[in-house]
RODO-2510 file (C-alpha; in nm, 4 decimals, decimal comma):
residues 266
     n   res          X          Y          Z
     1     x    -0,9890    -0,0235     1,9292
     2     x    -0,7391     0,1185     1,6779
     3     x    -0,3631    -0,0784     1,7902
     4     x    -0,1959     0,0241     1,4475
     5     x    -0,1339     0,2716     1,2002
     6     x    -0,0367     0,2169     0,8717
     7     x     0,1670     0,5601     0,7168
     8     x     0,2422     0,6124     0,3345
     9     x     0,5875     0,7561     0,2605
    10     x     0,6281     0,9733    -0,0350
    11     x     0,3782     1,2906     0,0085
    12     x     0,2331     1,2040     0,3666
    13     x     0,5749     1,1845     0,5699
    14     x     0,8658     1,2603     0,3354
    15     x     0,7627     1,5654     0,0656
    16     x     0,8578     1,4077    -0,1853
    17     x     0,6984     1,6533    -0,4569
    18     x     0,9353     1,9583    -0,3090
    19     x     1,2528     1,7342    -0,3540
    20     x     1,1890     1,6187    -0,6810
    21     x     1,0733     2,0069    -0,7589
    22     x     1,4087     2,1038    -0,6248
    23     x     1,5959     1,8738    -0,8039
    24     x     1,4601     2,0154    -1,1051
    25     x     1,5120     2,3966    -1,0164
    26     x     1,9007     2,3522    -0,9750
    27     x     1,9074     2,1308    -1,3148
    28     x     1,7370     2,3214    -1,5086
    29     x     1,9271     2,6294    -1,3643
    30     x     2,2590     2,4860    -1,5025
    31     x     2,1037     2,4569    -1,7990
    32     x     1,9979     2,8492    -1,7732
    33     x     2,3654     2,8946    -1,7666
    34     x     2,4451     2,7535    -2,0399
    35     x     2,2280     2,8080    -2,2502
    36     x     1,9413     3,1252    -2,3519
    37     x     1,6446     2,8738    -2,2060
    38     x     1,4091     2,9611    -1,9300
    39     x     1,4094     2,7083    -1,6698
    40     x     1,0599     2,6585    -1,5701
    41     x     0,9600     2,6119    -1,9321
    42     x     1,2985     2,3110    -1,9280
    43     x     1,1631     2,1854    -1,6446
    44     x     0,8050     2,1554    -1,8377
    45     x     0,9494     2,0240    -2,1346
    46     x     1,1358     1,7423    -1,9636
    47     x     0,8480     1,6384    -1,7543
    48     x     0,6493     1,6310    -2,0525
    49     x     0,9145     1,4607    -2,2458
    50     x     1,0001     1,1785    -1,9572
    51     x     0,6342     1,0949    -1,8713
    52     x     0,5612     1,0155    -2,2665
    53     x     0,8897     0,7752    -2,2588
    54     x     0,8113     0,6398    -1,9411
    55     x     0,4877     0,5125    -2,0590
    56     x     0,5944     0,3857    -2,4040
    57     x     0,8329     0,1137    -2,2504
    58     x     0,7836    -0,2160    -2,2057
    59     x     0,7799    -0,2213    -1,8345
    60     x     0,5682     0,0463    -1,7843
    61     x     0,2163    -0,1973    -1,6624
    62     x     0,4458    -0,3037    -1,4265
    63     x     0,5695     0,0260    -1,2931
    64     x     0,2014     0,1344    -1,2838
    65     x     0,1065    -0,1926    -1,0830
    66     x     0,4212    -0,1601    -0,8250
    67     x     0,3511     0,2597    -0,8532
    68     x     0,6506     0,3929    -1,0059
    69     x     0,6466     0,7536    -1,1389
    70     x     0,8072     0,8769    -1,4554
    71     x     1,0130     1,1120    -1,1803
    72     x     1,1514     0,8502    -0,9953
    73     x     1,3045     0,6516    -1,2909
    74     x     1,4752     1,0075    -1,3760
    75     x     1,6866     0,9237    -1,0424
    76     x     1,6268     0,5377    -0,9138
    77     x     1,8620     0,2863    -0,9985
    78     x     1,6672    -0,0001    -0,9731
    79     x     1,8905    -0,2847    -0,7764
    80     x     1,6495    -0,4984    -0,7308
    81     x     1,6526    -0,8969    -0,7697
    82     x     1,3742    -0,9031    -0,9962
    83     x     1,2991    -0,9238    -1,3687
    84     x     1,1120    -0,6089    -1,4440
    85     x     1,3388    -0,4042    -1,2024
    86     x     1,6024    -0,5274    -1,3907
    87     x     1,4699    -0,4141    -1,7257
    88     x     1,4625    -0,1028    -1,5684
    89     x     1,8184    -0,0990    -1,4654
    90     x     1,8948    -0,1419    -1,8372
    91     x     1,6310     0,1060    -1,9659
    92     x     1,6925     0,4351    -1,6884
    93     x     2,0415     0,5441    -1,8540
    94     x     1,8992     0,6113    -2,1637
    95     x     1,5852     0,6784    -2,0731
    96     x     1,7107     0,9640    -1,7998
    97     x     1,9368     1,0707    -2,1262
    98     x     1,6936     1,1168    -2,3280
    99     x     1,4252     1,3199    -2,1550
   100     x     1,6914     1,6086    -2,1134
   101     x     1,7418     1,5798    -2,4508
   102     x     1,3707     1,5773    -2,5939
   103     x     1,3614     1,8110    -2,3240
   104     x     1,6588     2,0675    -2,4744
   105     x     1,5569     1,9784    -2,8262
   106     x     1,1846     2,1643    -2,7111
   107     x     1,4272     2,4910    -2,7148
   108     x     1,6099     2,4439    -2,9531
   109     x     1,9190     2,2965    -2,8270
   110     x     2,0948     2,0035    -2,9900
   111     x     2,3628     1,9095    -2,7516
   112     x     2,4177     1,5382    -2,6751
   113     x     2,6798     1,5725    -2,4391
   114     x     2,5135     1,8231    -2,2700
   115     x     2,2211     1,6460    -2,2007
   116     x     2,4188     1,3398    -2,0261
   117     x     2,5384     1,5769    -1,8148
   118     x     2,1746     1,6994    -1,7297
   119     x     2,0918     1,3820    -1,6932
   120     x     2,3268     1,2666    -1,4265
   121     x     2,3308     1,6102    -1,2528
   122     x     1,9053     1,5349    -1,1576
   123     x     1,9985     1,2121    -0,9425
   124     x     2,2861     1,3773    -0,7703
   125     x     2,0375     1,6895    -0,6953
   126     x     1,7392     1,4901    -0,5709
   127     x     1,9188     1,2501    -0,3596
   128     x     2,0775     1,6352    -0,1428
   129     x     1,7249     1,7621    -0,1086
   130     x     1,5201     1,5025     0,1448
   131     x     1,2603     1,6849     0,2598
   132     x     1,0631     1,5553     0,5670
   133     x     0,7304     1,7400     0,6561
   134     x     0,7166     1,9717     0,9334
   135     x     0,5009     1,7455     1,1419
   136     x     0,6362     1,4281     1,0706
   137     x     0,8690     1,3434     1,3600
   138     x     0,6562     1,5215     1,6237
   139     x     0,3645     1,3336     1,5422
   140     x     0,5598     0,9649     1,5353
   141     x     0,7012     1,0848     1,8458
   142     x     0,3712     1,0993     1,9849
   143     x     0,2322     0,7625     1,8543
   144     x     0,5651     0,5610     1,9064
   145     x     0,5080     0,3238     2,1702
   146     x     0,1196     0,4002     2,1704
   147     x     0,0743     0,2205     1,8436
   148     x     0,1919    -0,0628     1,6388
   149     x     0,3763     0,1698     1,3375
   150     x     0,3883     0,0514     1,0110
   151     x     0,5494     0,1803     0,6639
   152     x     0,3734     0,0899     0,3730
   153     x     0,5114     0,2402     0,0497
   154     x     0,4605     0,1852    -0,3133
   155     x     0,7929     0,1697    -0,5300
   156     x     1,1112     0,0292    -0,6033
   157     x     1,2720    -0,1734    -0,2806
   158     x     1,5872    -0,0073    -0,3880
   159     x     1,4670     0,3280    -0,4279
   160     x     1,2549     0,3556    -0,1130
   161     x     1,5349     0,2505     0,0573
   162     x     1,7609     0,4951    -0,0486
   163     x     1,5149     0,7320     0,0577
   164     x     1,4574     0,6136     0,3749
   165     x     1,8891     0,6421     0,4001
   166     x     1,8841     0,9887     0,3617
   167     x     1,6273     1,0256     0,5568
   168     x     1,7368     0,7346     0,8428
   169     x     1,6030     0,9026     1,1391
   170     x     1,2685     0,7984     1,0592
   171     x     1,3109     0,4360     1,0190
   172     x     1,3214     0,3750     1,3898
   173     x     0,9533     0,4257     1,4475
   174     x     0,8084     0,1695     1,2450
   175     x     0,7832    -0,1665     1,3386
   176     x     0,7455    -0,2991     0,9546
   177     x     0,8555    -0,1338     0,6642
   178     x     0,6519    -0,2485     0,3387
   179     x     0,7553    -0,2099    -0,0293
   180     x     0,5284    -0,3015    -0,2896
   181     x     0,8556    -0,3841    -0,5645
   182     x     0,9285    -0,6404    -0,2641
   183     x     0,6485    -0,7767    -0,2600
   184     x     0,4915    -0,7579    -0,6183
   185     x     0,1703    -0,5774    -0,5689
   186     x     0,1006    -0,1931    -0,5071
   187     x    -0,1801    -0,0130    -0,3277
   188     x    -0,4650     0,0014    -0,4086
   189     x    -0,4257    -0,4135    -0,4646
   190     x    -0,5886    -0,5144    -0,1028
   191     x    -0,3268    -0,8017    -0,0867
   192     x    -0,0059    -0,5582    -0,0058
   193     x    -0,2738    -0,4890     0,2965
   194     x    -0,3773    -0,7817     0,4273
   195     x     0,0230    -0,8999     0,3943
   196     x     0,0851    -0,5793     0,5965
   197     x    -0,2016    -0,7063     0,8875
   198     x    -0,0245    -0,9906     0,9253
   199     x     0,2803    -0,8841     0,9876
   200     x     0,1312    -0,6908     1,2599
   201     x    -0,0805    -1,0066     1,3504
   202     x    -0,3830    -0,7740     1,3430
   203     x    -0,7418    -0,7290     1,2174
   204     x    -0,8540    -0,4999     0,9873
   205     x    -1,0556    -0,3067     1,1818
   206     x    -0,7664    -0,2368     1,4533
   207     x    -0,5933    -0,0341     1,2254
   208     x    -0,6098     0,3015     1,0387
   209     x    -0,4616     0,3928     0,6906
   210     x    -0,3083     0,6968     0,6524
   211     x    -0,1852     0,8208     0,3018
   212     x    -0,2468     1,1605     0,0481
   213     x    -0,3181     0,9154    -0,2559
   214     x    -0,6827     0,9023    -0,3008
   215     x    -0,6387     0,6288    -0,5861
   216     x    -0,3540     0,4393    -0,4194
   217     x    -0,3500     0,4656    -0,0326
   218     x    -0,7231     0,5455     0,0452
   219     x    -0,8645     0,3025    -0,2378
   220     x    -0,6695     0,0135    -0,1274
   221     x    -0,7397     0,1024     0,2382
   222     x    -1,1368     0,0940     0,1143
   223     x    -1,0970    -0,2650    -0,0464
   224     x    -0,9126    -0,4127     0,2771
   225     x    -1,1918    -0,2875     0,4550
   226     x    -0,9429    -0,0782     0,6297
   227     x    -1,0515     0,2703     0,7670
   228     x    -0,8123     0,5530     0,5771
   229     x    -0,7159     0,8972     0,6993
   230     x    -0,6530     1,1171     0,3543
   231     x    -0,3810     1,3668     0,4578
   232     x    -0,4541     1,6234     0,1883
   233     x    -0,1946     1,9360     0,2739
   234     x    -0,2605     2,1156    -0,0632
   235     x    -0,6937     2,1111    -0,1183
   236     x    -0,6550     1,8603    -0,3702
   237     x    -0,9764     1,7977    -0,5737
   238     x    -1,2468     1,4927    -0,4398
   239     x    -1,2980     1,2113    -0,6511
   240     x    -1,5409     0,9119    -0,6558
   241     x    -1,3331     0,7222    -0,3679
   242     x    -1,4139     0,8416    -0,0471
   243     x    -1,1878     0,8512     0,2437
   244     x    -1,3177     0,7920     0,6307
   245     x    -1,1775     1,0732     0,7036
   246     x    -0,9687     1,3631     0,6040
   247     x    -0,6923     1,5739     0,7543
   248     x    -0,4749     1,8822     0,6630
   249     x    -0,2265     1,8057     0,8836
   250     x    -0,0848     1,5137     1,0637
   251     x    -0,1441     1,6063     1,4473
   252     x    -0,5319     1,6393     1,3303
   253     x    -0,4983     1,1881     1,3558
   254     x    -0,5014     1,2423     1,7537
   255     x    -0,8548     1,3712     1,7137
   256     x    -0,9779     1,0691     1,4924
   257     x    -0,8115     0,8661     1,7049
   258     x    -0,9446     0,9599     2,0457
   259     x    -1,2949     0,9307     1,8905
   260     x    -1,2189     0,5874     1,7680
   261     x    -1,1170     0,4723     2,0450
   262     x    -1,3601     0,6091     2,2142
   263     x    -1,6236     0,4559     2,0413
   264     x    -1,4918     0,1104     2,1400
   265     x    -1,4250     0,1964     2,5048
   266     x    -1,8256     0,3028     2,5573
***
């Protein structure tokens, strides 16, 4: 009998891919104005710029362990009582700096100053667009009080919660809220799981996994001996880890669910 279900965050109930997208569009649109440069191909070049500093800093295992992307350290701040977070905290200003200004430099524009501003206007622009999925809240609404509810997130305590501030109205429907920077392992480690079963004081085989990250959420889920529900929105490609089951869209759980339980009633 399923009692609990365990939700990712970023990409399976906030979209966090269209905010961050967003974020980009209106930077690199300022930019447009300023300067003769195409915005898509800034937006390219800074990706491409941040994700080759990202990974050439010392803290980098560690952001791969926790599961930290190169996008979020364009925007986190990283207040977080811990060693590596605060490396981070030290490394983001100059880091954010300078991938607008690898970035510009792409297109031929030298401007220092400019690039500061860039790089402070991308924070400001993600943290307005918090985009919640169509059929987030009307499928909570339907579990809430049915089911045991439980966040589990990979990332920065400090930067999930932010997120989950400008997006407050859908802390109320989970029971526990997990962070992996809080407590220092990230899916797919099958600790952060078993941590989050006892919080709920259940067994593993009481609970489904829902999440869009095939190496991350459904992975982890797979080594807890946990059974996982890959919400995949956008046909993203198969790869050698298998989900249990797989959705396009959230209300499609009730299905999976009513066969579960099912199952266990017969």
């Amino acid at each position: 009998m399923i009692k609990a279900i365990f939700f990712d965050l970023d990409d399976t109930l906030l979209w966090d891919q269209r905010s961050v997208k967003e974020a980009f569009t209106a930077t690199c649109q300022v930019a447009a104005d300023n300067y003769q440069v195409d915005p898509e191909q800034l937006e390219e070049s800074v990706r491409e710029e941040a994700r080759k500093l990202y990974s050439s800093y010392e803290t980098y295992p560690f952001t791969q362990m926790i599961g930290i992307n190169p996008f979020e350290g364009l925007w986190g701040n990283f207040l977080d009582d811990h060693e590596q977070f605060r490396k981070m905290k030290d490394i983001v200003p100059t880091y954010r700096k300078e991938s607008w200004k690898r970035g510009l430099e792409q297109h031929g524009i030298n401007d220092d100053e400019f690039a500061a501003l860039l790089a402070e206007r991308f924070p400001e622009e993600r943290r307005r667009r918090p985009f919640v999925y169509d059929d987030s809240f009307s499928v909570l609404d339907q579990l809430k009080g049915k089911y045991k509810l439980l966040l589990l997130t990979n990332g920065s305590p400090d930067l999930q919660q932010t997120k989950l501030t400008i997006t407050s109205e859908l802390v109320p429907y989970f029971d526990q809220i997990v962070i992996s920077g809080a407590f220092g392992r990230g899916k797919p480690d099958p600790t952060i799981f078993e941590h989050a079963l006892s919080l709920l004081d259940l067994q593993k085989d009481e609970v489904l996994m829902v999440g869009d990250n095939l190496m991350t959420d459904i992975l982890g889920a797979s080594r807890a001996g946990i059974k996982s529900v890959w919400i995949n929105r956008t046909n993203k490609e198969h790869n050698e880890v298998v989900p249990d089951y797989e959705i396009k869209q959230l209300d499609e759980l009730f299905t999976i669910l009513a066969s579960l339980n099912e199952s266990k009633t017969e």
